[in-house]
N, C-alpha and C positions, 0 to 999 in steps of 0.2 A: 825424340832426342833424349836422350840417356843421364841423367844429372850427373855434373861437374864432381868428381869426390872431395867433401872437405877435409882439409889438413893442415899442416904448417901454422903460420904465422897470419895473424889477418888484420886489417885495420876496418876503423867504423865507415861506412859511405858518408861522408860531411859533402851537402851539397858547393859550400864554400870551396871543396878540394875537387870538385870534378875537372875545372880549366886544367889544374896541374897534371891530374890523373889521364887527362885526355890526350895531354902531350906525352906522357910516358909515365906508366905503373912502374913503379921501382922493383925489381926483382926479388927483395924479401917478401914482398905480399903474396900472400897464395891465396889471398880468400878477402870480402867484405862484407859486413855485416849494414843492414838495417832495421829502422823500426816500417815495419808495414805498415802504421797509421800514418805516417806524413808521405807515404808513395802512393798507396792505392787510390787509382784512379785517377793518376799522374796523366795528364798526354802531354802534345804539345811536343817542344825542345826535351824539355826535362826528362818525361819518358821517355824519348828516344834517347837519350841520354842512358838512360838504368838499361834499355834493353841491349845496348851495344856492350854492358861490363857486363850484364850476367847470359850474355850469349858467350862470352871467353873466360869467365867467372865466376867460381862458387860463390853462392852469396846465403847467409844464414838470419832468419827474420827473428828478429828480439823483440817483443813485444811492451807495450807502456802503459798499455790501458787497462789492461782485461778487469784487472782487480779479482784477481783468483781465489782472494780470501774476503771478499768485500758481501756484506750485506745483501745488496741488489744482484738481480736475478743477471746470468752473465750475457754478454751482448752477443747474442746466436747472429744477428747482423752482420756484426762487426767480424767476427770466426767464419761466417761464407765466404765474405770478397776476401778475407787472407786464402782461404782456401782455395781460391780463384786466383787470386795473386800468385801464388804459391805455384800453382800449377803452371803457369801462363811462363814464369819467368824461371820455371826448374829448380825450385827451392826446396829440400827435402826436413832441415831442419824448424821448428818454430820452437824458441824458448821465452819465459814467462820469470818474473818475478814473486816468489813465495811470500807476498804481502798482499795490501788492501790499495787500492788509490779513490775509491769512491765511496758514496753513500748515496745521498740525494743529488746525485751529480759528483762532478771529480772534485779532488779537493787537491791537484798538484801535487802529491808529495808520495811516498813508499811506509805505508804504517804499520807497524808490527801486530802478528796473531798470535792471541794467547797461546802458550805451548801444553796444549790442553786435547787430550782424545775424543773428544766431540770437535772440536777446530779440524784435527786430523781425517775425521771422517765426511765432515763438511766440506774439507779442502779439494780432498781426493776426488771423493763426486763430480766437483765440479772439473777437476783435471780432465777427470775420463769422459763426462761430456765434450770435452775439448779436443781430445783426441779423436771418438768417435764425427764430431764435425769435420775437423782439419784431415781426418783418414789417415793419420800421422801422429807418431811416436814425439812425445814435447819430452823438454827436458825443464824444470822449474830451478831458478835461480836463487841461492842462497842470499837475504837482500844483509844490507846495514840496517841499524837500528840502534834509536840514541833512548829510547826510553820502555824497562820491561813490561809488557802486561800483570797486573797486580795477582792474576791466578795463573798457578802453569803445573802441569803433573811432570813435567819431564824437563831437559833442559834444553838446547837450540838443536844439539848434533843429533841428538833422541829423537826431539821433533820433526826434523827434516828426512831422518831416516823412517822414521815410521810413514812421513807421508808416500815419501818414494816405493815402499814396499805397497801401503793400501790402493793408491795411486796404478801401480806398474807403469810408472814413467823414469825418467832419467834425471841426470843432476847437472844442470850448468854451476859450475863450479866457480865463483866469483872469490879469487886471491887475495884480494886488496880488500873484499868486503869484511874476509876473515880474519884480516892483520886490524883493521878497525873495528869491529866488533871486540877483537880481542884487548883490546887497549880501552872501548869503551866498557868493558865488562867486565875486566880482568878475568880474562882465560889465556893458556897455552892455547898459541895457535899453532902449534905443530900439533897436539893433540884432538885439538878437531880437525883437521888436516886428515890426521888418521885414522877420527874416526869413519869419513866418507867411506861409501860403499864404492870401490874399485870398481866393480862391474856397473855400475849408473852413470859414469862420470864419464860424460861423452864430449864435452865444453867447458873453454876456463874462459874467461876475462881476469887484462890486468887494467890497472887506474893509478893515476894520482890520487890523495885526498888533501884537505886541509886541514893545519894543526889550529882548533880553536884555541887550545887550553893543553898541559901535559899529558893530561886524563880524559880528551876528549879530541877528539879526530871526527872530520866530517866529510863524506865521501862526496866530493864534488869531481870528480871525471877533468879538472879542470887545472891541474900541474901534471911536474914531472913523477914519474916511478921511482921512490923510494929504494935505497937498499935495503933496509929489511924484508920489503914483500917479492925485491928482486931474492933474495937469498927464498923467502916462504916457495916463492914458485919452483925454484931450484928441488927443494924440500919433495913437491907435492910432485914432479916428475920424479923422483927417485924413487916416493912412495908406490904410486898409483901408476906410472907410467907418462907417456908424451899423448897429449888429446890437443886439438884444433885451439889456438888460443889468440883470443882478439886484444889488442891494444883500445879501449876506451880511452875518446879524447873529446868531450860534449863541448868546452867552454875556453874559452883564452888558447883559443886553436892554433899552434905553429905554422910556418909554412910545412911545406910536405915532409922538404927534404930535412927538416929536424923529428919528424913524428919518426920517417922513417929508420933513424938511428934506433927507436925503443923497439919498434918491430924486430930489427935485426939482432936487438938483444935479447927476446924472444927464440927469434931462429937461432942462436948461439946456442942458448941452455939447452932449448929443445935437440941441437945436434948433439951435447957430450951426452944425452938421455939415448939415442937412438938405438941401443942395443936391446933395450927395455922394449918388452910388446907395448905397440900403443891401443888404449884401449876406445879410441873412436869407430864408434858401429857405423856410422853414417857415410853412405856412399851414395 
């Protein structure tokens, strides 16, 4: 069987939302995303469950664990059964967060790598081992972060791009990360916006975050979508074009038919874009 092509608008697979989903997908959804570590090796209801939405549905694996920039050696375990997952359930994307989550075990949380060209060449190594396991093209996600590493040769958009090139992978492109970042770091986020490489950028996410402090924003996946990152995203299809883009909603989850208002304001922007080539490789 042929993988589903990803596109449009998508929302995250929240097991809480399968009842609603089962009675009726709302027609802005074209796609859902999950994390492979809380499915694989699903059976039971559940898994019947995922294999009835991604036998009629694209579905894109985001991953949580890998720890791409992490100390410890990467979980080759963990990368077979996705790559088995992967396959079983016709998934052709996997993307990754450009940070650390472990050391001597996880430590729950996404922590910043120094912006540093030995980091970059440590990072990428391990990318491309990634790729060669999964036999699949990843795309690494730009994360949030509340506090800098004390050495850095370059700066966040430098660093990202440099991996992406030593790497030869792609860039999930996280909107909301870059409206918080910017705010925690003071940068122009249209200007990182522009600095991404157009031809990598094959996936967006958008989020809520929350305001701790004026000068501090904390990406919690767990409100509504902002007007300024609804305008940023507006921005980043004019620049780069319309790519596949998921609405994140991890915590204080709506019912369906509220989530599905912000998807369709996705699929809105993304239509006054459509004249624009869109730049998703992924089919």
């Amino acid at each position: 069987m042929k993988p589903l092509r990803l596109s449009g608008a998508g929302l995250g697979f929240r097991r809480e939302l399968i009842p609603s989903l089962k009675a009726r997908v709302p027609d802005a959804i074209d796609f859902f995303e999950l994390a492979p570590e809380n499915w694989i090796d699903m059976g039971g209801a559940r898994g019947r469950d995922l294999r009835a939405f991604t036998e009629r549905y694209p579905f894109v694996c985001h991953g949580l664990s890998l720890s791409l920039g992490g100390p410890s050696p990467l979980d080759d375990m963990l990368l077979h059964k996705t790559r088995q997952f992967m396959d079983t359930h016709q998934i052709v994307l996997f993307t990754e967060h450009l940070s650390y989550c472990s050391d001597d075990g996880h430590l729950y949380d996404l922590l910043p790598i120094p912006f540093t060209e030995e980091a970059v060449r440590y990072i990428a190594a391990r990318i491309r081992r990634t790729q060669d396991i999964l036999e699949r093209r990843i795309a690494i996600e730009n994360a949030s972060f509340y506090a800098a590493a004390p050495v850095a040769d370059m700066d966040e958009a430098g660093f990202i791009r440099a991996v992406l090139q030593e790497a030869d992978c792609d860039l999930h492109l996280d909107v909301n990360n870059v409206y918080v970042n910017s705010v925690n770091h003071r940068y122009d986020p249209l200007g990182f916006i522009r600095a991404m490489p157009t031809e990598r950028i094959v996936y967006l996410h958008m989020a809520g975050h929350h305001n701790e402090a004026q000068d501090l924003l904390i990406d919690t996946h767990g409100a509504d979508v902002i007007d300024p990152v609804w305008s940023l995203l507006d921005e980043t299809y004019r620049v780069h074009g319309v790519a596949p883009t998921l609405l994140e909603r991890d915590f204080n989850i709506p019912p369906l038919a509220e989530l599905v208002r912000e998807v369709e304001h996705i699929a809105h922007i993304q239509a006054a874009h459509r004249p624009h080539a869109s730049v998703a490789r992924t089919s």
